[in-house]
Backbone as JSON, one array per atom type, in Angstrom:
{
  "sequence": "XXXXXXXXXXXXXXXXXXXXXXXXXXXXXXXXXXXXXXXXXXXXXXXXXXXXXXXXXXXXXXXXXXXXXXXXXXXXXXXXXXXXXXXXXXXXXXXXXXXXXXX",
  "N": [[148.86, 19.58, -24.52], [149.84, 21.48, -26.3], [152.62, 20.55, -26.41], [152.2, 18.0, -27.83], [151.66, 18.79, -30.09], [153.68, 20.19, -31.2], [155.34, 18.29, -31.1], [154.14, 16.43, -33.11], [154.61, 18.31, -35.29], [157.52, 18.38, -35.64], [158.06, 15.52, -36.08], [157.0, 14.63, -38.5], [157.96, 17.46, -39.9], [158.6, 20.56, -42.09], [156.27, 19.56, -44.83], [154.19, 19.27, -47.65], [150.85, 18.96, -47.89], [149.3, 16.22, -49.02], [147.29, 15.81, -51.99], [144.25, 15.53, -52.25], [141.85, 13.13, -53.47], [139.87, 13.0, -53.82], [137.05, 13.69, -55.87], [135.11, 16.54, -56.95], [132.27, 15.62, -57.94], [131.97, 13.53, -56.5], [132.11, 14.64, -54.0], [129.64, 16.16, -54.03], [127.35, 14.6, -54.46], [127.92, 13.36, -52.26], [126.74, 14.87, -50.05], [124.67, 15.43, -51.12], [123.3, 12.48, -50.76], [123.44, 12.98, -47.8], [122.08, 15.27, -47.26], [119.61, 14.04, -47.91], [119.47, 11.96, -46.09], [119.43, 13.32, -43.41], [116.84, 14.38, -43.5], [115.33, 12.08, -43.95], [115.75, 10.92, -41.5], [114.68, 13.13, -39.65], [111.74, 13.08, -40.53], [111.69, 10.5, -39.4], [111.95, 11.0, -36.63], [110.01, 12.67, -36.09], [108.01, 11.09, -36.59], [108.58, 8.87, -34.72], [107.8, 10.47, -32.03], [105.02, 11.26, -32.36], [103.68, 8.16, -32.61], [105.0, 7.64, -30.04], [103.54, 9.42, -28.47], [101.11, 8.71, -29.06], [100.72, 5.87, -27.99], [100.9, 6.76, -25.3], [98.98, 7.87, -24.87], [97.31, 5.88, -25.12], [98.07, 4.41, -22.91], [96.94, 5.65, -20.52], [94.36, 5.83, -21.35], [93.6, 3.23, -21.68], [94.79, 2.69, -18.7], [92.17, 4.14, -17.66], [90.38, 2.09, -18.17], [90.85, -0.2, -16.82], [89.49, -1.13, -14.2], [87.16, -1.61, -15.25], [85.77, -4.35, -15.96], [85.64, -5.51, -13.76], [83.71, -3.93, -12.15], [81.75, -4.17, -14.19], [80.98, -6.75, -14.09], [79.87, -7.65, -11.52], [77.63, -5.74, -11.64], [75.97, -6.86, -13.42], [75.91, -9.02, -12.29], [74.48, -8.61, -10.22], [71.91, -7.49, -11.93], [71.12, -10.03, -12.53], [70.58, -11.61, -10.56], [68.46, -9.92, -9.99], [66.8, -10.43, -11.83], [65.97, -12.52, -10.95], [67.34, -14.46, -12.14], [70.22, -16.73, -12.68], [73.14, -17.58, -12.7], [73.91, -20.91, -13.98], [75.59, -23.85, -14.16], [76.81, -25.51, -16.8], [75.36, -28.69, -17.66], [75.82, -32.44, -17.44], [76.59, -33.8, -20.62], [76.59, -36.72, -20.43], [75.28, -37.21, -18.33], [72.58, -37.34, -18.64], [69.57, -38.11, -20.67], [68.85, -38.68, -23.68], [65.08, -37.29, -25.07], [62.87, -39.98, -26.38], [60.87, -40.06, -29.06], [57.52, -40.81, -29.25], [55.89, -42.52, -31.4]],
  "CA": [[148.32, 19.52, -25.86], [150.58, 21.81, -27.17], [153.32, 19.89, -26.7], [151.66, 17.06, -28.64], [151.49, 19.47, -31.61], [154.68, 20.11, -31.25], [156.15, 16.63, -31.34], [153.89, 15.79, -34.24], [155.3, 19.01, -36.49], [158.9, 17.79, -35.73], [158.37, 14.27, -36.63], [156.28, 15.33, -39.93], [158.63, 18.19, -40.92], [157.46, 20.85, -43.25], [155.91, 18.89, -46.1], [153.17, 19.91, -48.19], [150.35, 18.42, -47.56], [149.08, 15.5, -49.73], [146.49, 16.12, -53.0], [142.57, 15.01, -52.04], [141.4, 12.27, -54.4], [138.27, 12.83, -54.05], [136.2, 14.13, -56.86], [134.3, 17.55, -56.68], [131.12, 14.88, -57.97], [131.77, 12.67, -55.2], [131.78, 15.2, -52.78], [128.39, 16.72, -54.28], [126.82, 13.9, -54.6], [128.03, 12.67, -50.59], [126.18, 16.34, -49.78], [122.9, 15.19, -51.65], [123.01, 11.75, -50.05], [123.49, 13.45, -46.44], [120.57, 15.73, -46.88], [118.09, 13.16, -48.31], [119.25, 11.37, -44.66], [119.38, 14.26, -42.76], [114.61, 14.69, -44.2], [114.4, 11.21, -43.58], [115.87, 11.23, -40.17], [113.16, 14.38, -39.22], [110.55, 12.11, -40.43], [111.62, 8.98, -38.32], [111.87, 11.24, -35.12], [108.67, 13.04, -36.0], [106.63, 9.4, -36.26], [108.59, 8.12, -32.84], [106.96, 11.61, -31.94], [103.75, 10.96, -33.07], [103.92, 7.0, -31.64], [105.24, 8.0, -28.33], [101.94, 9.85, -27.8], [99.33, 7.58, -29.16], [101.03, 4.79, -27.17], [100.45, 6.91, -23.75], [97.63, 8.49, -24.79], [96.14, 4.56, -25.53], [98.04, 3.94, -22.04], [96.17, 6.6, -20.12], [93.08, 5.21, -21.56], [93.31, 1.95, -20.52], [94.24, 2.44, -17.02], [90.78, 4.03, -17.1], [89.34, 1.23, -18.38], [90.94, -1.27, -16.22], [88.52, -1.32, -12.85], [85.69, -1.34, -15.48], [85.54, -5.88, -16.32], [84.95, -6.06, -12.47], [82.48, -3.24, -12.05], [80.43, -4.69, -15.06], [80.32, -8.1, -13.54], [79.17, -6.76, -10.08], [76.69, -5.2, -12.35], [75.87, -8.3, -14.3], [75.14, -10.36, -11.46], [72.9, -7.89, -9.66], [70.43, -7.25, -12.93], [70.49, -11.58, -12.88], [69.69, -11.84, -9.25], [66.64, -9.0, -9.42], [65.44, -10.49, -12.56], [65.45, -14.18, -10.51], [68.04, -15.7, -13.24], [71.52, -16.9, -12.12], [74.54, -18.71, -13.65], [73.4, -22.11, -14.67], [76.4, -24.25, -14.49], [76.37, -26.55, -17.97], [74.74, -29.68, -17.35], [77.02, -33.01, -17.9], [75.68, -34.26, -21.38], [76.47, -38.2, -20.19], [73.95, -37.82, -16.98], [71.25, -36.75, -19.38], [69.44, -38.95, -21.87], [67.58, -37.62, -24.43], [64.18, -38.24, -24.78], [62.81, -40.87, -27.61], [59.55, -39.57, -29.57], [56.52, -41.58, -29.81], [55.12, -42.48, -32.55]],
  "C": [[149.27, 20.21, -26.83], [152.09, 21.15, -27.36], [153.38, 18.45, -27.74], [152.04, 17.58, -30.17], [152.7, 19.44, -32.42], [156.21, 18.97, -31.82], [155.33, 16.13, -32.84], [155.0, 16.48, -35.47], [157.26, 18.74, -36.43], [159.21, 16.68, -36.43], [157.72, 14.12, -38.22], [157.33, 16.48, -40.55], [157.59, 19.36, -41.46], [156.82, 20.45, -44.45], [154.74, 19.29, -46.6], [152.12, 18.83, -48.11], [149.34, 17.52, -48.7], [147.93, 15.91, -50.89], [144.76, 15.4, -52.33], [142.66, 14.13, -53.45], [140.46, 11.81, -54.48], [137.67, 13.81, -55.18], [135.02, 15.12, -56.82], [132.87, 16.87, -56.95], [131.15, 14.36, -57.38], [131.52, 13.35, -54.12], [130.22, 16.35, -52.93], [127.47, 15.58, -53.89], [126.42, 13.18, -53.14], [127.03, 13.65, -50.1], [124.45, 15.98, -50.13], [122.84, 13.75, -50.61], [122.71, 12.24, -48.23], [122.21, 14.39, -46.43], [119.46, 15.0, -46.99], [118.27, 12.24, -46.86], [118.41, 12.11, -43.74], [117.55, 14.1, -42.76], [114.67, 13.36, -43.56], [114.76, 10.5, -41.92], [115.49, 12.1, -38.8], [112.19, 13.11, -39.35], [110.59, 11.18, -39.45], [111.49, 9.86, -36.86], [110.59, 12.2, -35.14], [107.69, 11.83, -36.14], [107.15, 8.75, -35.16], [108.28, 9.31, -31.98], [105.81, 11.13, -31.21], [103.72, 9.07, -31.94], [103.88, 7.15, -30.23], [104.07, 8.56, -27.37], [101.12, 9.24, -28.02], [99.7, 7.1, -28.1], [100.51, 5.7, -25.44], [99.3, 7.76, -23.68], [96.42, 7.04, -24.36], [96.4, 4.03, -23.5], [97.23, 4.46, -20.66], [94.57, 6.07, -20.3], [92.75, 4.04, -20.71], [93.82, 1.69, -18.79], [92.82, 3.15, -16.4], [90.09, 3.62, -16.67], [89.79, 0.1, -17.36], [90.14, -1.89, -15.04], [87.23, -1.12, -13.48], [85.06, -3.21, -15.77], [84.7, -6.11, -14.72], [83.45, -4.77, -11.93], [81.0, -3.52, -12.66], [80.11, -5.82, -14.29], [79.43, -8.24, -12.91], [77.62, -6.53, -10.5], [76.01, -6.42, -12.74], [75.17, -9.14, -13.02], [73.85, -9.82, -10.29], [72.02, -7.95, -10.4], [70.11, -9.02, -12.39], [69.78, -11.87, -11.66], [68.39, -10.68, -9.05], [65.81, -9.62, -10.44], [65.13, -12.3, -12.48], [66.59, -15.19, -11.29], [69.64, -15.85, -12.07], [72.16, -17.68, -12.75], [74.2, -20.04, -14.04], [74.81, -22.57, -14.66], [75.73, -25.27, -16.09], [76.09, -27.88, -17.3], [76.08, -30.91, -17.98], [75.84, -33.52, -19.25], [75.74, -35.76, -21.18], [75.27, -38.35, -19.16], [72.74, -37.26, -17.6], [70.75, -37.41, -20.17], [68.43, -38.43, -22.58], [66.36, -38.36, -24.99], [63.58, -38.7, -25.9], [61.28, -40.42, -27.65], [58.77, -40.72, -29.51], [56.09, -41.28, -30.81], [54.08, -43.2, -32.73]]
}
């Protein structure tokens, strides 16, 4: 590395080193833009925060809930068979004719 250094300040010389042309308002102004990032780059990683936990809080939940569709059913079809009822498939409406009033 130091030889690197070395070889640069040889091939450079002593020369004074060039003027900035940047503008004490440009470089204020770069300073204000970088902090108003800086706040809204807190915010974004405090709401993927925030997110990150609902989401496995909601995922936590629902593997609760997942062994509860077949438990209800189970359920469901016991109350129908004690209270005598049972599934009824739908009837076809062509093998059915409906029936004509007297008058």
């Amino acid at each position: 590395m130091l030889a690197a250094c070395a070889g640069t300040v040889v091939f450079l010389g002593c020369t004074q080193v060039p003027p900035c042309n940047v503008s004490p308002v440009e470089i204020e102004e770069l300073k204000e833009d970088l902090t108003l990032l800086d706040k809204d780059l807190a915010g974004v990683q405090d709401r993927v925060k925030r997110l990150s936990d609902d989401l496995a809080a909601k995922q936590a939940d629902l593997d609760t809930k997942k062994p509860r569709p077949a438990e209800l059913r189970r359920r469901l079809e016991l109350l129908k068979q004690g209270s005598g009822r049972t599934e009824k498939k739908p009837a076809d409406p062509k093998a059915t004719t409906p029936k004509k009033e007297s008058s």
